[in-house]
C-alpha positions as CSV (number, residue, x, y, z in Angstrom):
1,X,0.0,0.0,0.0
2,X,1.5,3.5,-0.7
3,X,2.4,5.8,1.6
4,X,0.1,8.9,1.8
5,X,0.5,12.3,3.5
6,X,-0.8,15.7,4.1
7,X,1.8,18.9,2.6
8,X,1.9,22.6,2.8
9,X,3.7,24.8,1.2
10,X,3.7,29.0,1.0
11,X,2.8,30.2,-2.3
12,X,3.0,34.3,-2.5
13,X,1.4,34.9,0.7
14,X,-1.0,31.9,0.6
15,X,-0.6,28.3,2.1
16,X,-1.2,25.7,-0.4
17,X,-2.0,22.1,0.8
18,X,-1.7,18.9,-1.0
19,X,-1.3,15.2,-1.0
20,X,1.5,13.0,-1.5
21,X,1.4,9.4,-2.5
22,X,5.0,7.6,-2.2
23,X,5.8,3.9,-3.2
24,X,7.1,1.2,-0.8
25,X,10.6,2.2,0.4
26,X,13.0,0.6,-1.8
27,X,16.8,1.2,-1.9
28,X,16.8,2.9,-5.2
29,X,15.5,6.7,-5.2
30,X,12.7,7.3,-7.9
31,X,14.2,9.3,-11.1
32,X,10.9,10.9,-11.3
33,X,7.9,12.0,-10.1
34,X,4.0,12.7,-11.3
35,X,2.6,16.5,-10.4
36,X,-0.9,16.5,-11.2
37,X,-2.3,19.7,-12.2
38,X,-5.7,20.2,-11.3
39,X,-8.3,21.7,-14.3
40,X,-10.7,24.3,-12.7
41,X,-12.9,24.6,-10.8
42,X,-12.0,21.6,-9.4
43,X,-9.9,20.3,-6.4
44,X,-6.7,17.7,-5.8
45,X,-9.1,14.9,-5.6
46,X,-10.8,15.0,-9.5
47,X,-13.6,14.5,-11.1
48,X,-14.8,10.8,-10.1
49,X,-12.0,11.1,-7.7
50,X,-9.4,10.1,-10.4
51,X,-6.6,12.3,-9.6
52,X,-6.4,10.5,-6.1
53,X,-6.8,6.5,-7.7
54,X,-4.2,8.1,-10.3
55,X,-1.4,9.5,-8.0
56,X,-2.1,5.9,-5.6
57,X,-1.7,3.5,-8.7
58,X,1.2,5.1,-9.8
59,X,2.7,5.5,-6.3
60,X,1.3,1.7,-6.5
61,X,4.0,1.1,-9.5
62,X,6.9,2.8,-7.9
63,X,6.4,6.2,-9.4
64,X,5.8,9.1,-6.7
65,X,2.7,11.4,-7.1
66,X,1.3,14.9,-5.6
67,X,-1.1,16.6,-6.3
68,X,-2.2,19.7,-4.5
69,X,-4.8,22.8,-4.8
70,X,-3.6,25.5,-6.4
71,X,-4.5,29.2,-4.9
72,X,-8.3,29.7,-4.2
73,X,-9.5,26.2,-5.1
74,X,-10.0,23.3,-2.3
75,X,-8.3,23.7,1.3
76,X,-5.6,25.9,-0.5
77,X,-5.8,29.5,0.4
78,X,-5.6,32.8,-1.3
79,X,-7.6,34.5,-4.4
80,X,-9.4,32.3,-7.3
81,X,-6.9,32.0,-9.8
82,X,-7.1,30.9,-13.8
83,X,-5.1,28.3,-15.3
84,X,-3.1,30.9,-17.2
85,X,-2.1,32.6,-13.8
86,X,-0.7,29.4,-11.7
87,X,2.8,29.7,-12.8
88,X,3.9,30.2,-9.3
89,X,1.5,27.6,-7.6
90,X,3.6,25.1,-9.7
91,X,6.7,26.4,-8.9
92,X,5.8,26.1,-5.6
93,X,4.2,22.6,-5.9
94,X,7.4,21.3,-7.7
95,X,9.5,23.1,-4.8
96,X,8.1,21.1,-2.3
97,X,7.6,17.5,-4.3
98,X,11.3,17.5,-4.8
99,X,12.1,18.2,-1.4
100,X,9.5,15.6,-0.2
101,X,11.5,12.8,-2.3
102,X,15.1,13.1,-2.3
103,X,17.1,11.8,-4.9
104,X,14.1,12.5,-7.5
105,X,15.3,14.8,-10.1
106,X,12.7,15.1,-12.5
107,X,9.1,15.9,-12.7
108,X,5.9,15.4,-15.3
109,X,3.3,17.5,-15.5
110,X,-0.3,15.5,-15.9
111,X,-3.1,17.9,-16.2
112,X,-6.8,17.8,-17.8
113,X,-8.4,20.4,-19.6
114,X,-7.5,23.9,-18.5
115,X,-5.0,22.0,-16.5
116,X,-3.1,20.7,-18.9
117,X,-3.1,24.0,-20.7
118,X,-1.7,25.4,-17.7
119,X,0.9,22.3,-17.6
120,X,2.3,22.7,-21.3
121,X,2.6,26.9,-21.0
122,X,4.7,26.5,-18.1
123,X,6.9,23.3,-18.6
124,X,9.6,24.8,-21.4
125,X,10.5,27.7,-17.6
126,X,11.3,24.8,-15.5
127,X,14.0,22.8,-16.3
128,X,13.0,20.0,-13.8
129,X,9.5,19.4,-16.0
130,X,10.9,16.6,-17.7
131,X,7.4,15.2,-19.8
132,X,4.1,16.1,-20.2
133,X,0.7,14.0,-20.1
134,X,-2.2,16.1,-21.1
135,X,-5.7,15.5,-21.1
136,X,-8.0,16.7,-23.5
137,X,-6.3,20.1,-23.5
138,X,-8.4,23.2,-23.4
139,X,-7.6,25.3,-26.8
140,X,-11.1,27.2,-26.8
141,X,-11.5,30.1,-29.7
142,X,-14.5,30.6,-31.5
143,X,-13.6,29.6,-34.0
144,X,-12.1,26.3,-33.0
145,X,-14.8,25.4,-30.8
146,X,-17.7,26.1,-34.2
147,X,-15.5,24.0,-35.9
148,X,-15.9,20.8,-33.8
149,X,-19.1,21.3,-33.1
150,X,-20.0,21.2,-36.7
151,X,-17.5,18.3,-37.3
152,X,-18.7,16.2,-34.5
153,X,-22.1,17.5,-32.8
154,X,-24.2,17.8,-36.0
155,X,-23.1,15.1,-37.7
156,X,-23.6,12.7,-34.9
157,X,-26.8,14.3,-33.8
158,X,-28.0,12.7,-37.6
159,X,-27.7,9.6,-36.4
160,X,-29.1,9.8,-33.3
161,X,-32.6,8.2,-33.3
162,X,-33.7,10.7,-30.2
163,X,-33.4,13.4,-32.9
164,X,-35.5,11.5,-35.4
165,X,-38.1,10.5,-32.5
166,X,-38.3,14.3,-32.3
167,X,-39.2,15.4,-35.3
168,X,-41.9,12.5,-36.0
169,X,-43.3,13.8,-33.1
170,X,-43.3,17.4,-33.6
171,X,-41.0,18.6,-30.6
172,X,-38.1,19.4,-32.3
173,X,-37.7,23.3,-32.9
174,X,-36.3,23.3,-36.7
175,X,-35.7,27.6,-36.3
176,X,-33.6,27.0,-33.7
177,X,-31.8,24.4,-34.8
178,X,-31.0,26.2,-38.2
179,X,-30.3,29.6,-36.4
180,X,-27.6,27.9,-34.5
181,X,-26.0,25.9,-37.5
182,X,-26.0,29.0,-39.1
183,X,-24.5,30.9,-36.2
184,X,-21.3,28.2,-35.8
185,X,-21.2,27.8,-39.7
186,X,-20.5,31.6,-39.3
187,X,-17.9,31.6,-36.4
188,X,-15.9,28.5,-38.3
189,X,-15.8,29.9,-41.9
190,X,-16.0,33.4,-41.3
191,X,-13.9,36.2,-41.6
192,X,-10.5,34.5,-40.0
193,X,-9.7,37.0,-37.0
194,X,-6.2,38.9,-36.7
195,X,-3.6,36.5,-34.9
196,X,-1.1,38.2,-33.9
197,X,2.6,37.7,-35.5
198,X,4.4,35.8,-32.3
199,X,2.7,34.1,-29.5
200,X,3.1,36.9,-26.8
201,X,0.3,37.7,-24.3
202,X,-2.1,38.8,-26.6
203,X,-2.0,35.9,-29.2
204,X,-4.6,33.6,-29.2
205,X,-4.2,30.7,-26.7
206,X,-3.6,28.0,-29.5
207,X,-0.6,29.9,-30.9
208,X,0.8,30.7,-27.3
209,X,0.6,26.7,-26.1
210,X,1.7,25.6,-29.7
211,X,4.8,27.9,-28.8
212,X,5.5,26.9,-25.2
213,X,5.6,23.0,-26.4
214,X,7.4,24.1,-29.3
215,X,10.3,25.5,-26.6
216,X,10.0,22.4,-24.4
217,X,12.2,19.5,-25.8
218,X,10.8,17.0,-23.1
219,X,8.1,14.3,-23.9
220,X,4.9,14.7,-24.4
221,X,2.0,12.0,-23.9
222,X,-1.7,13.6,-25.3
223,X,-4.9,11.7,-24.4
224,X,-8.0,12.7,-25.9
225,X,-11.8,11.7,-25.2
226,X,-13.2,10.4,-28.9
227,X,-16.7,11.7,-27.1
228,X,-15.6,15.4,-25.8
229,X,-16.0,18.7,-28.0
230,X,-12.8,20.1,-26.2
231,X,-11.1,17.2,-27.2
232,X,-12.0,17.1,-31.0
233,X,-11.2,21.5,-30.5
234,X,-7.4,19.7,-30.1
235,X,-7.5,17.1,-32.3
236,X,-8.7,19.8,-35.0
237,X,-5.4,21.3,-34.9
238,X,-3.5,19.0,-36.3
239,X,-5.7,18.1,-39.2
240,X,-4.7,21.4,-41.1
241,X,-1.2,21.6,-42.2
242,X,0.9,24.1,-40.4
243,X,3.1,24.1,-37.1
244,X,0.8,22.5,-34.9
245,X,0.6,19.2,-37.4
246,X,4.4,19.5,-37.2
247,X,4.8,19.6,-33.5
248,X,2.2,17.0,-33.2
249,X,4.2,14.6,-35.7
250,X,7.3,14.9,-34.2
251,X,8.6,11.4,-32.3
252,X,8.5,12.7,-28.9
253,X,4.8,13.3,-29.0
254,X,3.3,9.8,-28.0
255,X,-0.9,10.0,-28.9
256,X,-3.9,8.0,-27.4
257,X,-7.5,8.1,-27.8
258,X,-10.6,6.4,-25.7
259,X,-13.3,6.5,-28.5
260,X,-16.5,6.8,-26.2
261,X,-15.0,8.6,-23.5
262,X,-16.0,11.4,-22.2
263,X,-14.8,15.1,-21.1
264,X,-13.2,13.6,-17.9
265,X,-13.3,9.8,-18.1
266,X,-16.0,9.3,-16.1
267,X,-16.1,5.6,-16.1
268,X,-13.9,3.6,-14.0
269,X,-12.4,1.4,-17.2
270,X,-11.6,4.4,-18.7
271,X,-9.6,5.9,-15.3
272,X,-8.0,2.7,-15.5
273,X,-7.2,3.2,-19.0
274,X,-5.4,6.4,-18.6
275,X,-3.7,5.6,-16.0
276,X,-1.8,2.3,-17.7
277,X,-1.4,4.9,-20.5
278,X,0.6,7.0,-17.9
279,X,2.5,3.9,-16.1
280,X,3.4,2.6,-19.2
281,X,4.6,6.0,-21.3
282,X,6.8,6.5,-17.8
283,X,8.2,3.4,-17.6
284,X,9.1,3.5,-21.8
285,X,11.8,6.3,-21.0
C-alpha cells in the first residue's frame, strides 16, 4: 500500500495544501515524479475522484505522485486563480515535491483540460519538468470550438434516433436548430480574425501553447476523449497543415485516444485506461 501524507507549502502569501502518494521504500530513489495539475474549478481529488486513484496506482508502480490545490481552489488559500495565472503555484508545488522525495530529479506534469493548458505553457520555464501527459487540452477560440461542433455535434446528432423520435413527433424546434448551425457555420468559416505575428500575451491561446511546447524539448504523452467537444477543439489542430501538425508529428509526442470517452473519463475502465497509458509511457523512457 502507498504511503500517503498531508503537505503545505507557501505560495506568494498563501498556504497551499496537498497530498503526497509515495511507493514502498526501496533502496533505489525514484528518477521521477508525477505532479498532477488540477483543471478548474476543481480540487486535488478529481472528477470521479481520479486524480487520487491516479497518484495511488502510480505510487502503487513505484512512481511518486502529488497533487495539490492551487490558490483559491480546495483547502488551498488565497484569491481564485485561472489556469493561465498558476505559474507560481507550480513552482511552488514542484518546490516542495522534490524536497518531499530526495534523490528525484525530474518531474511530469499531468493535467486535464484547463490543467493541462496550464501544464504545457509553463513546462519549457522549468527545467526539472521533464514530460508532459495532457488530457483533453483546453484550446477554446471561437472559431475552433464552431468547428468541432459542426465536425462532431451535427453530424452525430443525424444519427441519433432521439433526434428522429423528435421530429416525427413534432418537438423538435427546426428555427432553432438552423439559427444555431447558421451561427457556428459563421464563427468557423467566417472572416478569419487577426492572430497576432508571435505568441506573446495577446496571441490567441492555440498559438501561445503551440509555442510553449514548441520550446519544451521533453516528452509529451496527449490523451483525448473520442466523445468530448474540447477534445475534437485539439485534435482539429492537427488536421490542417501548419506548425501544430508538425509539433504533433514529431517522435516525442506519443498520442492515445478512448473512442467513447467522455470530457473527464467518467467511467472507471476508462480511469483505468489512462492511467496504464501514464504507467506505461513513464516506464518506456
Amino acid at each position: 500500500m502507498p504511503d500517503e501524507r498531508a503537505v503545505s507549502f507557501p505560495c506568494r502569501g498563501a498556504w497551499l495544501y496537498g497530498i503526497l502518494s509515495l511507493p514502498a521504500a526501496s533502496g533505489t530513489p525514484p528518477p521521477r515524479g508525477v505532479l498532477v495539475v488540477v483543471g478548474g474549478p476543481q480540487y486535488r481529488a478529481g472528477s470521479h475522484r481520479q486524480f487520487t486513484l491516479l497518484a495511488r496506482d502510480l505510487a502503487a508502480a513505484g512512481i511518486p505522485a502529488m497533487r495539490f490545490d492551487y490558490r483559491g481552489m480546495g483547502d488551498s488559500e488565497g484569491d481564485l486563480q485561472t489556469f493561465e495565472n498558476i505559474d507560481d503555484d507550480l513552482h511552488a508545488a514542484i518546490e516542495r515535491f522534490c524536497a518531499e522525495v530526495p534523490g528525484m530529479t525530474e518531474v511530469v506534469l499531468w493535467g486535464l483540460c484547463d490543467g493541462a493548458a496550464a501544464a504545457a505553457m509553463y513546462a519549457p520555464r522549468d527545467p526539472r519538468v521533464a514530460g508532459l501527459v495532457l488530457l483533453n487540452p483546453w484550446v477554446r477560440t471561437e472559431e475552433g470550438a464552431a468547428r468541432a461542433t459542426i465536425k462532431h455535434y451535427y453530424r452525430d446528432r443525424l444519427f441519433d434516433a432521439r433526434l428522429w423520435k423528435k421530429v416525427r413527433s413534432g418537438q423538435f424546434d427546426v428555427k432553432a436548430s438552423l439559427r444555431s448551425l447558421w451561427e457556428n457555420a459563421g464563427k468557423a468559416f467566417g472572416p478569419a480574425r487577426g492572430a497576432a505575428l508571435d505568441a506573446g500575451a495577446g496571441a490567441p491561446l492555440p498559438e501561445r501553447m503551440q509555442g510553449a511546447l514548441t520550446r519544451f524539448t521533453g516528452r509529451v504523452l496527449v490523451v483525448l476523449s473520442g466523445a468530448d467537444l474540447t477534445a475534437q477543439e485539439f485534435a482539429g489542430l492537427s488536421s490542417r497543415p501548419g506548425p501544430w501538425q508538425r509539433l504533433l508529428g514529431s517522435s516525442r509526442f506519443t498520442r492515445r485516444q478512448i473512442d467513447k470517452a467522455d470530457h473527464t473519463f467518467s467511467r472507471r475502465p476508462w480511469q483505468d485506461q489512462v492511467s496504464a497509458w501514464t504507467r506505461d509511457w513513464l516506464r518506456g523512457w
